[in-house]
C-alpha angles and dihedrals in degrees: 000000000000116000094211112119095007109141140179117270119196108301095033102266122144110250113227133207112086121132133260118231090245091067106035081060090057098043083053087054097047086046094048082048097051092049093051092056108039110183117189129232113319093357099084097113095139084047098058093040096059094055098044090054096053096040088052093050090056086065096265138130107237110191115202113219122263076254108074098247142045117044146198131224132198123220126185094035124125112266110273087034105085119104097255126161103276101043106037097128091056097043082054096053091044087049095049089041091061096063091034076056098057095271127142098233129233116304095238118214111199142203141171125223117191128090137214138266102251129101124258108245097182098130092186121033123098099233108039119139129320103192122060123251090001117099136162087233097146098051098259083138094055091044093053094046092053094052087048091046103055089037088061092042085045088053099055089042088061092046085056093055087252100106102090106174116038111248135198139223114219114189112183130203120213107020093150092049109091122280088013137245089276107095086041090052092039082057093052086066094251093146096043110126086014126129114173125009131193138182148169137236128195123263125189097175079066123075108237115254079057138096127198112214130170133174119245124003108010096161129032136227133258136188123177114235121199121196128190115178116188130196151156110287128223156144124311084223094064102023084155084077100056144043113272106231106169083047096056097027079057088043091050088052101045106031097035094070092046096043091053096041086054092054109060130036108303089228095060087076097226109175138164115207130186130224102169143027124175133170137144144357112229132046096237097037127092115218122231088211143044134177126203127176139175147134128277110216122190129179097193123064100219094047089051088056095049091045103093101065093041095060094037079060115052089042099063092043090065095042084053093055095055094035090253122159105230124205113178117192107197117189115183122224122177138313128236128295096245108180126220111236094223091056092037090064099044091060093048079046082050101048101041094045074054115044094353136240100311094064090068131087146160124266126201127219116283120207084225125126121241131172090196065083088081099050084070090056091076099022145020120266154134147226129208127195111250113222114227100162118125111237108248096017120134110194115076104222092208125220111254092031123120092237100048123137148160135232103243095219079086093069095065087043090051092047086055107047092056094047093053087047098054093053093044093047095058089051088048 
């Protein structure tokens, strides 16, 4: 394997685990083909396929999820004790025996595979988009090659008798589908016999090379809220004698946001934002309906679970006062990404064993939504910013825009960082 990066780590052994050119070449391609055929929550079926078919050829037991797509994949456990596809119920139950046993638990390394519903407007690059309005803008591709890479770099360390705690792939469908593939992926028994879990997400604001980490919440939550308000119509001459609907549909959109963030802590970052508004067809005529939507955020977990009834609340405290009929329709996403200080540690261990101290920032809270979110509802982990900026370049190619990319550099840093993780982590 490729000396490179390669650094001490405490006793003065090599650490191993960097990738051969070979390799880093390959990883490039299945990210370039991914990108090519984007395929949206629970319908990444070529996806899945993909990865089950080259983690199969290096020698390992993908199991694909109870949901059709998405899989995970042990590596470091005895022949005849991976999660493959026939004997998925006992590997569970040997996974979950070892903590019960005593045992730590598998350091899990998790991505997510699906991509978004926008276009690729990239008007120049080789491998954009193949499939109208559907487009990896967010880094799901890069997420998934990294996972795959150092699957594929752990499996030949264990071959080679250096892998000395098992570890397993967790590749997650519908990340991007509130409120996100996760709980349908924890209940098909991806974290048993997992103990801690980590992750990356790409970051465009951050050089690649680089990695943004940060202790404690380092994404927020967010939750999509749907009003309707109904109400007796009328004439804009004798609005007395209706219910006002624009004006309490204008009341719920100014006065909600300002009612809930009253009501909890002001640090905890609770704010309702709307995206639409919609009411009525004719200038002298008052409406009977209205609709309203937007997004909660919330920076702070106990303010996100108490949420709900807040905004429930002071919404209907507004429709009351204009004799409107609410009808709040709150859907949960996903709660913040709040790291655990022990993992976040071992990746900034990782990355600097790996690039040194230098290649390591801090990164500050995004009002971003991530699922990764539920995962630390079971287990400890952690998830660092991935730097895919270009060094030099100018222009920031944005998450969520249809001519986003990443410097593919970060795939080899991603790779090594989890592979660096994942020895460290068994010495800790």
């Amino acid at each position: 394997m490729s000396r490179e990066y390669e650094a001490d780590v405490p006793g003065g052994a090599a650490l191993p685990g960097t990738l051969p050119d070979a390799l880093r070449a390959e990883l490039i391609a299945f990210r370039r083909d991914m990108h090519m055929h984007p395929e949206l929550g629970n319908q990444e079926f070529r996806t899945t396929a993909a990865l089950k078919a080259r983690l199969e050829q290096a020698g390992l037991k993908p199991r694909v999820l109870d949901i059709g797509t998405g899989l995970i994949c042990d590596i470091g456990i005895d022949a005849g004790e991976g999660a493959g596809e026939g004997d998925a119920g006992a590997a569970r139950d040997r996974a979950r025996d070892r903590v019960v046993d005593g045992g730590r638990g598998m350091l899990a390394l998790r991505a997510d595979i699906d991509a978004l519903p926008i276009p690729d407007t990239k008007s120049d690059c080789a491998y954009r988009s193949t499939v109208p309005g559907r487009a990896h803008a967010c880094g799901h591709d890069v997420h998934t090659t990294v996972v795959l890479g150092a699957g594929l770099v752990l499996a030949e360390l264990h071959r080679q008798g250096l892998l000395p705690h098992p570890v397993r792939l967790i590749f997650q469908p519908a990340e991007e589908v509130l409120p996100g593939g996760a709980p349908d992926a924890i209940e098909s028994g991806v974290l048993d016999g997992v103990g801690r879990i980590i992750g990356v997400h790409c970051d465009p604001k951050v050089d690649a090379g680089r990695i943004g980490l940060r202790h404690g919440p380092i994404t927020s939550a967010c939750d999509r809220l749907e009003v309707s308000l109904d109400g007796a119509g009328g004439h804009t001459a004798r609005p007395h004698l209706t219910t006002d609907l624009v004006t309490a549909a204008a009341r719920v959109v100014t006065d909600v946001p300002s009612l809930v963030a009253r009501r909890v802590d002001a640090r905890s970052g609770l704010a309702v934002t709307w995206g639409r508004v919609e009411s009525g067809h004719a200038c002298n005529v008052i409406p009977q309906h209205a609709e309203l939507s937007g997004t909660v955020r919330c920076l702070d977990l106990e303010a996100w679970r108490q949420a709900p009834d807040l905004v429930h609340a002071a919404i209907d405290e507004i429709a009351n006062l204009y004799r409107a009929k609410s009808e709040i329709n709150y859907i949960r996403g996903v709660p913040p990404v709040v790291n655990d200080p022990a993992v976040t540690e071992l990746l900034h261990e990782a990355m600097t064993s790996r690039r040194g101290s230098h290649s390591v920032e801090d990164t500050e809270q995004s009002l971003g939504g991530e699922d990764f979110s539920w995962y630390l509802e079971h287990v400890p982990g952690a998830m660092a910013r991935l730097g895919v900026r270009t060094p030099g370049e100018r222009t920031t190619r944005d998450l969520h825009r249809g001519d986003f990319d990443a410097d593919e550099s970060a795939i080899t840093v991603g790779v090594e960082l989890f592979t660096a993780a994942a020895l460290l982590d068994a010495i800790r």
